[in-house]
C-alpha positions as a printed NumPy array, in Angstrom:
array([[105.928, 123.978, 105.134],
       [103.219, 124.099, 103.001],
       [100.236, 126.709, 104.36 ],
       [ 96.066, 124.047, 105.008],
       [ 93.684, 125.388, 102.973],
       [ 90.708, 127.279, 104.397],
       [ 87.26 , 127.841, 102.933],
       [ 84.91 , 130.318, 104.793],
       [ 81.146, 129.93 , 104.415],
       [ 78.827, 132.458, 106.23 ],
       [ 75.593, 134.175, 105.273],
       [ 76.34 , 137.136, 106.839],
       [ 79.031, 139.526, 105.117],
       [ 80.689, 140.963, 108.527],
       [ 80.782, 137.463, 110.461],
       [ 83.212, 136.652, 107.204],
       [ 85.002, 139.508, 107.344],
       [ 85.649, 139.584, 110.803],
       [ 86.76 , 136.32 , 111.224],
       [ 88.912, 137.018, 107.846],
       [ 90.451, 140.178, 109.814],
       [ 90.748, 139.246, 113.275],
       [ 92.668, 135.591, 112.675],
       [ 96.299, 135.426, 111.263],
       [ 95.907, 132.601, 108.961],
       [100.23 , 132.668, 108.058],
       [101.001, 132.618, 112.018],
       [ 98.684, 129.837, 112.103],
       [ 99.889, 127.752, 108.846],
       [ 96.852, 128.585, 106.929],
       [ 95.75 , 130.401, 103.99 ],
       [ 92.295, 131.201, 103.612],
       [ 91.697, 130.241,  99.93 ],
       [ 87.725, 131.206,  99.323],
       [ 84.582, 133.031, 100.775],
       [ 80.93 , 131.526, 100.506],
       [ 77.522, 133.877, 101.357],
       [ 76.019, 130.369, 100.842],
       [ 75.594, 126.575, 101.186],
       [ 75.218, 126.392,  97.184],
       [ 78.615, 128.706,  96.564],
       [ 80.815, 127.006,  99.343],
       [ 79.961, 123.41 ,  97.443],
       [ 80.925, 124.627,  94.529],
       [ 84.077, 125.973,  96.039],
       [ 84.755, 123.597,  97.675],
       [ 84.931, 121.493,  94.253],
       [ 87.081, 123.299,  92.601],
       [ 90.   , 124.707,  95.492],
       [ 89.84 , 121.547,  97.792],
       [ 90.569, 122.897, 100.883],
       [ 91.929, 121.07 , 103.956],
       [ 89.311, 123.026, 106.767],
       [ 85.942, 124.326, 105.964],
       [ 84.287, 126.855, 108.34 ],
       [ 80.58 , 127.199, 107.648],
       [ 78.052, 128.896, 109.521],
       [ 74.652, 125.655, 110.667],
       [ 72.006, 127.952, 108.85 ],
       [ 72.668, 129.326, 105.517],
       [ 70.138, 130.037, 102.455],
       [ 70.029, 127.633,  99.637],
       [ 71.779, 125.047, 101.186],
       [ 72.198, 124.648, 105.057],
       [ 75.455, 123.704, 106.811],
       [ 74.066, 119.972, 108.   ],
       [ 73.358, 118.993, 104.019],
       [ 76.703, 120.946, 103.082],
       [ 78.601, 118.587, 105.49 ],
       [ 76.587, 115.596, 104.077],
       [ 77.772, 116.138, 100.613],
       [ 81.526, 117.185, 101.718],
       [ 81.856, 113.966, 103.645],
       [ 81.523, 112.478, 100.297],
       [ 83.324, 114.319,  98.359],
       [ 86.205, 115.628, 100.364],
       [ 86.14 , 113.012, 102.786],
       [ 89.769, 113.683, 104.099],
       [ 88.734, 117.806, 105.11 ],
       [ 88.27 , 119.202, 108.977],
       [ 85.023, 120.687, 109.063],
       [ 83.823, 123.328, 111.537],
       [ 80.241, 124.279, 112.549],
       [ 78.76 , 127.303, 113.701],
       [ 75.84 , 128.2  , 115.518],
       [ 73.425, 129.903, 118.08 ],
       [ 72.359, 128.467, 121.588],
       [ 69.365, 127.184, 120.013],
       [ 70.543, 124.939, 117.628],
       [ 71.472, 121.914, 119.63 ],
       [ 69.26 , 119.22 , 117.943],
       [ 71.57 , 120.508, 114.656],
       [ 74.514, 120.4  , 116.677],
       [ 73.534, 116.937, 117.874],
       [ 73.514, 115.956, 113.875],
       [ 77.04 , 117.642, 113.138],
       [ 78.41 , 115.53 , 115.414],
       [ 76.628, 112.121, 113.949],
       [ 78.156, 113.48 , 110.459],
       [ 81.69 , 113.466, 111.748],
       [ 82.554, 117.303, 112.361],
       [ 85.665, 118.421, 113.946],
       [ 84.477, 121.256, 115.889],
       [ 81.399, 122.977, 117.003],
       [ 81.422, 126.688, 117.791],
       [ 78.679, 128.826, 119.273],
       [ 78.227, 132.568, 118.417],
       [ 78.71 , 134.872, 118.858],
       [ 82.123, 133.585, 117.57 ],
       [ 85.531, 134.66 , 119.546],
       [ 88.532, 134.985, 118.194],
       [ 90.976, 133.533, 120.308],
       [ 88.34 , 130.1  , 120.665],
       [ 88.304, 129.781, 116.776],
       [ 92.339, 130.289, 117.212],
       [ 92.398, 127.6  , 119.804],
       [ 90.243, 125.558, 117.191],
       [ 92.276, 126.027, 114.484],
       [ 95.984, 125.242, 116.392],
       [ 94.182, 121.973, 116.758],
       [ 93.271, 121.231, 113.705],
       [ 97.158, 122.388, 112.362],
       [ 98.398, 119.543, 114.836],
       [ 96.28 , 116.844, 113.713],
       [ 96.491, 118.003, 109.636],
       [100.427, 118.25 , 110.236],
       [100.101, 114.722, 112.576],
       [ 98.723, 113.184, 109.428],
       [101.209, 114.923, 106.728],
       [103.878, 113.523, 109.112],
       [102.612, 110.092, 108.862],
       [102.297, 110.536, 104.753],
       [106.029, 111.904, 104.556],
       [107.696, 110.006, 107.49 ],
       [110.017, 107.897, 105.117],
       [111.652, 106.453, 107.834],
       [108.044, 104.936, 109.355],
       [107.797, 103.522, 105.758],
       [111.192, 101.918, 105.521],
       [111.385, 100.54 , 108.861],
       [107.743,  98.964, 108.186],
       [108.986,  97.737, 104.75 ],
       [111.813,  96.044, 106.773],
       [110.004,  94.462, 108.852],
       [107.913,  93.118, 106.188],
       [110.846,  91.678, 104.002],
       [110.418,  88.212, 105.716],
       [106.673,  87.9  , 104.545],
       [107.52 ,  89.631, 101.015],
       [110.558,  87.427, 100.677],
       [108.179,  84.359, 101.288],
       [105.571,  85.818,  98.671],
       [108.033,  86.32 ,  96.176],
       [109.601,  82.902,  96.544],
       [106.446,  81.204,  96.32 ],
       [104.795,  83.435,  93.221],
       [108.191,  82.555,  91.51 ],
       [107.87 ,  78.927,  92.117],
       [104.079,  79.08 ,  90.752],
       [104.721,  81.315,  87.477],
       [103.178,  84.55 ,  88.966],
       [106.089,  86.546,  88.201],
       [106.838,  87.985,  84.245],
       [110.433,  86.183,  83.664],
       [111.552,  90.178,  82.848],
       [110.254,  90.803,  86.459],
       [112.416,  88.205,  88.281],
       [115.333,  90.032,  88.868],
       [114.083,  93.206,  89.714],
       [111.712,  91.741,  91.957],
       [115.034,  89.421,  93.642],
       [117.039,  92.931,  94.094],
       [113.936,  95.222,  95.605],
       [113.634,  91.84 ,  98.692],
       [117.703,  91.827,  98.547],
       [117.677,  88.646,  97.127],
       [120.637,  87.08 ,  95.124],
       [119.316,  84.887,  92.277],
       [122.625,  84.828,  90.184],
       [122.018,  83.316,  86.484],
       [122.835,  79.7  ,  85.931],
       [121.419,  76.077,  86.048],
       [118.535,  75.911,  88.837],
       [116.729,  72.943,  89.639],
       [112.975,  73.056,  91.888],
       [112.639,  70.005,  94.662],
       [109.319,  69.837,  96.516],
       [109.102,  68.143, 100.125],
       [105.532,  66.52 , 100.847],
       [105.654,  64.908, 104.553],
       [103.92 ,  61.894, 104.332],
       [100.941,  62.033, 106.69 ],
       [100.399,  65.185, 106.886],
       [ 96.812,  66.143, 107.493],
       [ 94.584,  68.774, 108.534],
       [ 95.431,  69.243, 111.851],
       [ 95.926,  73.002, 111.357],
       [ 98.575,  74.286, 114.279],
       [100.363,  70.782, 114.503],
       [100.588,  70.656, 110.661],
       [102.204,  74.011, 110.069],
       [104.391,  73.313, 113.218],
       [105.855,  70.284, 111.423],
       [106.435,  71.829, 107.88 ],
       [108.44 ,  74.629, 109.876],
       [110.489,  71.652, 110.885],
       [111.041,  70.222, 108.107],
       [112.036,  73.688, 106.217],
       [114.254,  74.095, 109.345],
       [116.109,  70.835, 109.176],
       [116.168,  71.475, 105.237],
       [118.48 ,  74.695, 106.327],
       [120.375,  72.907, 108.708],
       [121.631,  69.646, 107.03 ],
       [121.355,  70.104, 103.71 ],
       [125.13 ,  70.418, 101.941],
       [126.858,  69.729,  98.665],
       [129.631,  70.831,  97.069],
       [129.108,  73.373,  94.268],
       [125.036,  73.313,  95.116],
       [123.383,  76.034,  97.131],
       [119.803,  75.356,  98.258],
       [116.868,  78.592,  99.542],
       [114.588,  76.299, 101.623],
       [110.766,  77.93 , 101.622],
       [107.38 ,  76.537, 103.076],
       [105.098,  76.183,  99.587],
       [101.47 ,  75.913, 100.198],
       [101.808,  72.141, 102.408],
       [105.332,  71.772, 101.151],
       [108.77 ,  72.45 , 101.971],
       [110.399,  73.722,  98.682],
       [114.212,  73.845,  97.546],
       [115.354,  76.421,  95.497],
       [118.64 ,  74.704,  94.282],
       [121.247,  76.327,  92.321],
       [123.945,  73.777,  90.49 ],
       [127.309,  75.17 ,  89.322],
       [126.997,  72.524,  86.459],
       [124.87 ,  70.05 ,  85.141],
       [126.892,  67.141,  86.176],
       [125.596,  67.85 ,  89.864],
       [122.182,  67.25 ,  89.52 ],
       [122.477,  63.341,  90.339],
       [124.672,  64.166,  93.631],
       [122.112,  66.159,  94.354],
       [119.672,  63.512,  94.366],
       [121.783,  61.363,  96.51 ],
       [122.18 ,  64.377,  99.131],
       [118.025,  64.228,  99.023],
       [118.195,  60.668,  99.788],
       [120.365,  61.146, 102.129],
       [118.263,  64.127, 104.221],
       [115.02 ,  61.726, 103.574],
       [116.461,  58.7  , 105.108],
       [118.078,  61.241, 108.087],
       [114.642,  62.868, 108.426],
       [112.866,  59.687, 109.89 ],
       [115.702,  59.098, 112.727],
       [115.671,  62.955, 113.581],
       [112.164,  63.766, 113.192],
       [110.363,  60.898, 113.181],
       [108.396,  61.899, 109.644],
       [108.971,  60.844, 106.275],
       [109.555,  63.094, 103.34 ],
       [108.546,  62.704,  99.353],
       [110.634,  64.602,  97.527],
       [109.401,  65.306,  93.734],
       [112.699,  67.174,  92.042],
       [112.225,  69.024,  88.758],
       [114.714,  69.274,  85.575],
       [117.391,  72.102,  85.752],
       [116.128,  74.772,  84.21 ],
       [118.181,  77.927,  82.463],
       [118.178,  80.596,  85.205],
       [115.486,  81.193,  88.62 ],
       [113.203,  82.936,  85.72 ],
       [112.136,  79.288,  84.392],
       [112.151,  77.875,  88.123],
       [108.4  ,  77.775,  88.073],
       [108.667,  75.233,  84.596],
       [111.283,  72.923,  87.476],
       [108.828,  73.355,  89.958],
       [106.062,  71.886,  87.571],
       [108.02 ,  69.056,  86.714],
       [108.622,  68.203,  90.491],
       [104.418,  68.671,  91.198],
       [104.332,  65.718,  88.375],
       [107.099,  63.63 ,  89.86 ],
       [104.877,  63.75 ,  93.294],
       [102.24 ,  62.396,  91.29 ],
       [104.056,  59.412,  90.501],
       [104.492,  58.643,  94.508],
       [100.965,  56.434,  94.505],
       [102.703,  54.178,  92.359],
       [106.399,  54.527,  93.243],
       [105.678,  54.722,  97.27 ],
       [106.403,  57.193,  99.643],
       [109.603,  58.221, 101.769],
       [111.741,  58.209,  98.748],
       [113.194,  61.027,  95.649],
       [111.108,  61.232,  92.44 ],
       [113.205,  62.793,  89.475],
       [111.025,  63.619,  86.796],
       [113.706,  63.217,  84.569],
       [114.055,  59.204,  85.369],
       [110.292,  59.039,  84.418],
       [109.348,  61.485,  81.69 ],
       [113.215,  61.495,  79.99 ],
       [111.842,  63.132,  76.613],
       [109.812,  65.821,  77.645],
       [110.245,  68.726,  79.519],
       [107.524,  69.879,  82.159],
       [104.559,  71.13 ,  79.86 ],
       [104.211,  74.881,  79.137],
       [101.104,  76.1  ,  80.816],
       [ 98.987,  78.825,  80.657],
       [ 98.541,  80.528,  84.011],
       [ 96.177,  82.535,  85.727],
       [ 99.002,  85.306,  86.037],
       [ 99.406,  84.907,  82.139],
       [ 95.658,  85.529,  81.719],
       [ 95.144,  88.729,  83.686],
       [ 98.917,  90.047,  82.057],
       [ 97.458,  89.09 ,  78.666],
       [ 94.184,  90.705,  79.538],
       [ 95.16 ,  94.11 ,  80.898],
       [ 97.708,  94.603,  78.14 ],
       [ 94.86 ,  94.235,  75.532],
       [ 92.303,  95.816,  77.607],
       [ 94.444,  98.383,  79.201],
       [ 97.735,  98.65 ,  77.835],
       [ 99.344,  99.097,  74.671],
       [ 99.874,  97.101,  71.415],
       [103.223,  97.032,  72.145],
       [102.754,  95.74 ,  75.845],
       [100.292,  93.11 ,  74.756],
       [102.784,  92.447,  71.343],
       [105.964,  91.731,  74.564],
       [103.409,  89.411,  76.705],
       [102.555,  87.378,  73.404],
       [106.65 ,  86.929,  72.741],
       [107.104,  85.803,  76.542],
       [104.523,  83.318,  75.843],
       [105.837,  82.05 ,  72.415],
       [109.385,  81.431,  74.305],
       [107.756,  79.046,  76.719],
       [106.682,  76.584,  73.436],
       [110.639,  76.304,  72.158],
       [111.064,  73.107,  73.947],
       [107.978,  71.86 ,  73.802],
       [105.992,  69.22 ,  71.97 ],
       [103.744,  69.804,  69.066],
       [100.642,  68.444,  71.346],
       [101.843,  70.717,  74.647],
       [102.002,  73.353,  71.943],
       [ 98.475,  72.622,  70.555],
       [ 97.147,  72.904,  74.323],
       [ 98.931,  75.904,  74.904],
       [ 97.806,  77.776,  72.284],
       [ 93.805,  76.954,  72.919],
       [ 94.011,  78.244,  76.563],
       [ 95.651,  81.369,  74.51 ],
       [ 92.89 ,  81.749,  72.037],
       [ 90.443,  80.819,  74.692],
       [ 91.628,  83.721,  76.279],
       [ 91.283,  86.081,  73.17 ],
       [ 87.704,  84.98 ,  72.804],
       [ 86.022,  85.517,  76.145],
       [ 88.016,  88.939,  76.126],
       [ 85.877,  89.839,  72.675],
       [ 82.911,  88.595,  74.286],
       [ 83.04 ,  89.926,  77.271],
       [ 83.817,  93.31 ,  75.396],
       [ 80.465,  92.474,  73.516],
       [ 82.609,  91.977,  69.894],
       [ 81.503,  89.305,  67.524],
       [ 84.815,  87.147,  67.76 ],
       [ 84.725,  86.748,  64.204],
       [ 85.429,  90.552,  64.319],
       [ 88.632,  90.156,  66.052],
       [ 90.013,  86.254,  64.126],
       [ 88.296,  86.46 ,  60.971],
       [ 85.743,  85.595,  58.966],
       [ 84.47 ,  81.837,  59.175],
       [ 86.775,  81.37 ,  62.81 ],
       [ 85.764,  78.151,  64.884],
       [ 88.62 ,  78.182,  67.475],
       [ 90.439,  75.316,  66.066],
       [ 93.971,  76.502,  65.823],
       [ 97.114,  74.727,  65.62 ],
       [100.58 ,  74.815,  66.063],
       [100.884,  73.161,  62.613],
       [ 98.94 ,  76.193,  61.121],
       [102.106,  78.166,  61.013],
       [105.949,  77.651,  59.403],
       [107.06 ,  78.769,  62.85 ],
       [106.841,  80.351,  66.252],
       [107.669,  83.719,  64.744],
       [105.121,  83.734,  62.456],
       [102.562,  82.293,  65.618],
       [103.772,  85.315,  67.7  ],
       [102.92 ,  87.87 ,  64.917],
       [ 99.933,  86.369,  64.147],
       [ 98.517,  86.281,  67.937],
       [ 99.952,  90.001,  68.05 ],
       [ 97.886,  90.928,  64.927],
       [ 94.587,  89.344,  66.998],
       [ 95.479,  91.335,  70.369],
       [ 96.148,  94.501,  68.332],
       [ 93.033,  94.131,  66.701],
       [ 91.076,  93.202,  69.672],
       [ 92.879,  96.305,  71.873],
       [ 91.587,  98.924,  69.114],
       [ 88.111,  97.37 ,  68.966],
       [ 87.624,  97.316,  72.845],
       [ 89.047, 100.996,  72.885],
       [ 86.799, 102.198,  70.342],
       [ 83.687, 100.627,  71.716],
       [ 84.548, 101.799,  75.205],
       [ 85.032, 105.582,  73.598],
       [ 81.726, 104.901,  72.084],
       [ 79.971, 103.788,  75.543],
       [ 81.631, 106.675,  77.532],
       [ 79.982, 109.255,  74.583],
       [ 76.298, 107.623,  74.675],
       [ 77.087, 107.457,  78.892],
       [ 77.525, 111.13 ,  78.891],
       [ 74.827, 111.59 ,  76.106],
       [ 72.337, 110.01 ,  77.926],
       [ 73.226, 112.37 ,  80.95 ],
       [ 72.661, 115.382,  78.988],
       [ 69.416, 114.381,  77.723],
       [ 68.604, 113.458,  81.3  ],
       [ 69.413, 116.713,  82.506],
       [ 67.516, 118.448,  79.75 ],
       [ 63.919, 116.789,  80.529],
       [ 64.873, 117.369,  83.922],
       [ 66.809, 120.782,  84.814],
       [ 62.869, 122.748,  85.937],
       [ 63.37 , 120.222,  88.685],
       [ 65.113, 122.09 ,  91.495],
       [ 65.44 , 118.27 ,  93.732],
       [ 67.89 , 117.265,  90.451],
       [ 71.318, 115.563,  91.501],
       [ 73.923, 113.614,  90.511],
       [ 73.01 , 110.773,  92.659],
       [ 69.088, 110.831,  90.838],
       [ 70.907, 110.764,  87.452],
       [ 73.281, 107.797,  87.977],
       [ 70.093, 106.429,  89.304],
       [ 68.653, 106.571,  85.993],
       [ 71.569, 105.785,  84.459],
       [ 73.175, 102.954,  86.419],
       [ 76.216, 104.332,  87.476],
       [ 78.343, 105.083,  90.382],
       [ 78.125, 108.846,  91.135],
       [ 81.744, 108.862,  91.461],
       [ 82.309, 106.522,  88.36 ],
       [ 80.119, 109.267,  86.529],
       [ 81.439, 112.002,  87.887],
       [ 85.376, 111.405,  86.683],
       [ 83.665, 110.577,  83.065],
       [ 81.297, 113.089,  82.843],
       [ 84.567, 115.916,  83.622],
       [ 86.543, 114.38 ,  81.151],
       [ 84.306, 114.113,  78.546],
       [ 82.374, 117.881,  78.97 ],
       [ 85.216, 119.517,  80.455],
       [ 82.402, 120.829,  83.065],
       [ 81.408, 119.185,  86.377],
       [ 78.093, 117.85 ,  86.657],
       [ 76.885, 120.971,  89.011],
       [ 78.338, 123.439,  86.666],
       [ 76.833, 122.12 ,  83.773],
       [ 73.288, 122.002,  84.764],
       [ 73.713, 125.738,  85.694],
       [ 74.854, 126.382,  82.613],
       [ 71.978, 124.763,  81.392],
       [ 69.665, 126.476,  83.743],
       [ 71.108, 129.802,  83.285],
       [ 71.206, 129.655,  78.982],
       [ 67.194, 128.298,  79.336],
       [ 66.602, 131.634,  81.613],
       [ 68.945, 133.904,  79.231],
       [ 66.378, 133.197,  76.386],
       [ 63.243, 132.92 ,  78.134],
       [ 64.329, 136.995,  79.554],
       [ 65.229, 137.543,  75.477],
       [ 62.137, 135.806,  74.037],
       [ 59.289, 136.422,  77.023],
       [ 57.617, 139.065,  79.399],
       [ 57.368, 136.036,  82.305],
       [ 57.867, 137.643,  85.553],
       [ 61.754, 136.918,  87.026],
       [ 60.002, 134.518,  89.467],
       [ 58.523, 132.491,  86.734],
       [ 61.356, 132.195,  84.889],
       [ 63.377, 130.951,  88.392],
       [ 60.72 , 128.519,  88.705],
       [ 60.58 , 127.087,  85.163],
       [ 64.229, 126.865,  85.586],
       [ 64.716, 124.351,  88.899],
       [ 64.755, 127.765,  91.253],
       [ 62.793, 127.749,  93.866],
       [ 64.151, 130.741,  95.624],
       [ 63.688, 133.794,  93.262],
       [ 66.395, 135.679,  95.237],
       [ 68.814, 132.407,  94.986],
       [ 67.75 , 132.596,  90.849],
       [ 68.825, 136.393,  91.034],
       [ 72.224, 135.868,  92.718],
       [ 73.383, 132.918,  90.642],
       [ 72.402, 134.687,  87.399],
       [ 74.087, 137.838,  88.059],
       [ 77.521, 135.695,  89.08 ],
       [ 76.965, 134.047,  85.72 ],
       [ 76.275, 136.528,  83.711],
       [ 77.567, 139.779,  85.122],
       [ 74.   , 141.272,  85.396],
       [ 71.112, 141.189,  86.916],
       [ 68.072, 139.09 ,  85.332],
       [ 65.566, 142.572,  85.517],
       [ 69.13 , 144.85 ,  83.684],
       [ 69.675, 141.709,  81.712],
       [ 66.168, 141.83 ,  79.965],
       [ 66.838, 145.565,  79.85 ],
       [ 69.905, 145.18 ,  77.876],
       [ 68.322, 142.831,  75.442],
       [ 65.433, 145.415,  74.234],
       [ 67.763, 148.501,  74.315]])
């Protein structure tokens, strides 16, 4: 098994080597990774070998143990950490606690204690890698959950939430069989039903329940599921020719429902649609043929098909369609948002000039708060002289509507890419010129800068990595220790001037973080230059 990570952090040279010596990290499961003489070095090695455990002495120069744990809780929030100290330090062993330490240890340390510690710390890391790699946990919660995700899926299906490409994949992950074919959406309403929260819910698990139980026709099978305050049938038809004994079997269960349980049911049914990935277009056909039950009374089967005959259920342009739309142009590739635009365009095939019309304004809508939102002139994106008045009759066909709404999202996905490659440059611009006019200032940090700069330090810190190739730390010591290179070249200021003119308050901490840098001393350093 793989060996926990250890970082040591102690002031004093032989309290790190003795505890180095005298504990075998392998026997143990750990491998110490990193030694710090200070609070300063074990942050910064802490950033760059992530280690699982951090022993660090409670006073330390440059940076205490309290304000190391402070800044580790942030930004290795999942580590063990593990104080030490002397007897007098219980008001700062009082704060270790308050900041979520493991352990506490007094000194003079003893081996076998700090053993004891660290066995403890190997049972709750490995506790916790067991949870992460228990496969079985996962599976047997996953099972358990394949009611509720069942239910989900049924009912994001029904309301268009699901990319038609999705359906099946989705159906097989839930081990659900959705064979191809005609499919047909009916949606119960019990008449009556109010808001009398338990009682309600009660009675639509009745209803879904006596759905299961008596519904049955030959050559139909029906998936009963509760739909916001509906029952909903799922109904597949091995041919067309069934649909109007399946009405009759509706009638049937509606004029049954009253004897057995006393309610009666409005049933809206939806045209057959060409396999479950159009059921949601069926299931908006049957939301319209509940409409018509203020005028056609309750109790009874509404077929959209008896009152809108020449139309299909209108194509319509979901919220799931605008946030698949979005993040392909925002966040994906031409190509992805170029797929989304052709599983739009398929929706208009049966459709009538004016349902295409509508459709393709919520589209362009769409396009145009993206562009705005991205802070692009729209006319950037569509053209000049663009209004937003588009039309179906604009274009010889669907094809050439698909390529042209491509053209727009590829356009609009290299603009927003550019100008957010543009903001993440001035972002990290900005930073540097912060950290110029401020790097004599030794209280600088990344939480002052994003501050300045509006920004989440951990937002900032991910862009300002990727962009420098440096993390915010090690660049403002790079900074610090180029300004203090040429002031040593180009001056006779004392070492302690220099530290101070360059955010060092501590001459000796100035000393030891030049020498790491550069290999040399600051006083051999200035030597070197004038030799």
């Amino acid at each position: 098994m793989e060996e926990y990570r250890v970082l040591l952090a102690d002031d004093e040279e032989e309290i790190r080597s003795g505890i180095s010596r005298k504990i075998d990290w392998a026997s143990l499961g750990f491998a110490l990774v990193g030694e710090a003489g200070n609070g300063e070095e074990a942050l910064e090695l802490a950033e760059q070998l992530r280690p699982d455990v951090v022993l660090t002495d409670i006073k330390m120069p440059f940076l205490d143990g309290l304000e190391l744990c402070r800044r580790l809780r942030v930004s290795l929030p999942g580590a063990r950490l593990v104080v030490f100290s002397g007897f007098d330090d219980f008001e700062y062993a009082r704060q270790a606690v308050g900041m979520g330490v493991s352990e506490y240890i007094l000194k003079p340390i003893n081996a076998p204690e700090l053993r004891q510690v660290l066995e403890k710390l190997r049972d709750q890391l490995d506790r916790q890698r067991l949870e992460r790699r228990d496969m079985e946990t996962l599976r047997r919660r996953y099972e358990e959950s394949l009611p509720v995700l069942r239910e989900l899926f049924y009912t994001r299906l029904l309301s268009g939430q699901i990319r038609p490409e999705q359906v099946q994949d989705r159906a097989a992950r839930y081990e659900i069989d959705l064979p191809q074919g005609l499919w047909t959406a009916a949606l119960v309403h019990v008449d009556g039903l109010g808001d009398e929260g338990e009682r309600d819910e009660l009675l639509l698990l009745s209803v879904q329940s006596f759905l299961e139980k008596h519904f049955a026709l030959e050559g139909c099978a029906a998936r009963v599921v509760l739909y916001g305050d509906m029952a909903a049938l799922l109904v597949h038809l091995d041919r067309e020719a069934r649909l109007y004994p399946l009405l009759e079997e509706l009638e049937r269960l509606s004029r049954l429902s009253q004897s057995y349980l006393g309610l009666r049911l409005t049933t809206g049914v939806g045209l057959p649609c060409q396999g479950p990935e159009e059921l949601n277009h069926s299931a908006g056909g049957a939301r319209s043929a509940l409409d018509y039950r203020v005028l056609a009374g309750g109790g009874r089967v509404i077929y959209i098909g008896d009152l809108e005959p020449q139309s299909a259920a209108a194509p319509s342009f979901e919220e799931e369609d605008q946030r698949a739309l979005s993040a392909a142009v925002k966040l994906g590739t031409q190509e992805q948002a170029e797929a989304v635009v052709r599983g739009l365009m398929e929706r208009l095939r049966h459709a009538s000039l004016s349902q295409c019309d509508l459709f393709l304004l919520e589209v362009v809508t769409c396009l145009v708060r993206l562009a705005r939102s991205g802070g692009l002139p729209v006319e950037e994106v569509f053209g000049k002289g663009f209004t937003g008045a588009v039309s179906i009759s604009d274009f010889s066909s669907l094809e050439e509507l698909g390529r042209w709404l491509g053209e727009r999202c590829g356009r609009l996905h290299d603009l927003l890419g550019r100008r957010r490659s543009d903001s993440a440059w001035q972002m990290v611009e900005r930073a540097k010129d912060y950290i110029a006019g401020h790097y004599t200032d030794e209280q600088l940090s990344v939480e002052a800068l994003c501050s300045h700069i509006h920004l989440s330090p951990t937002y900032f810190s991910t862009l300002f990595k990727r962009e420098v190739g440096l993390s915010f730390t090690a660049y403002v010591t790079q900074v610090r220790m180029d300004e203090a290179a040429r002031l040593l070249r180009e001056t006779d200021e004392k070492t302690y001037r220099i530290a101070e003119a360059t955010g060092f308050s501590d001459p000796n901490y100035f000393s030891y973080v030049f020498k790491r840098h550069f290999g040399l001393s600051p006083s051999k350093f200035r030597a070197g230059q004038k030799s």
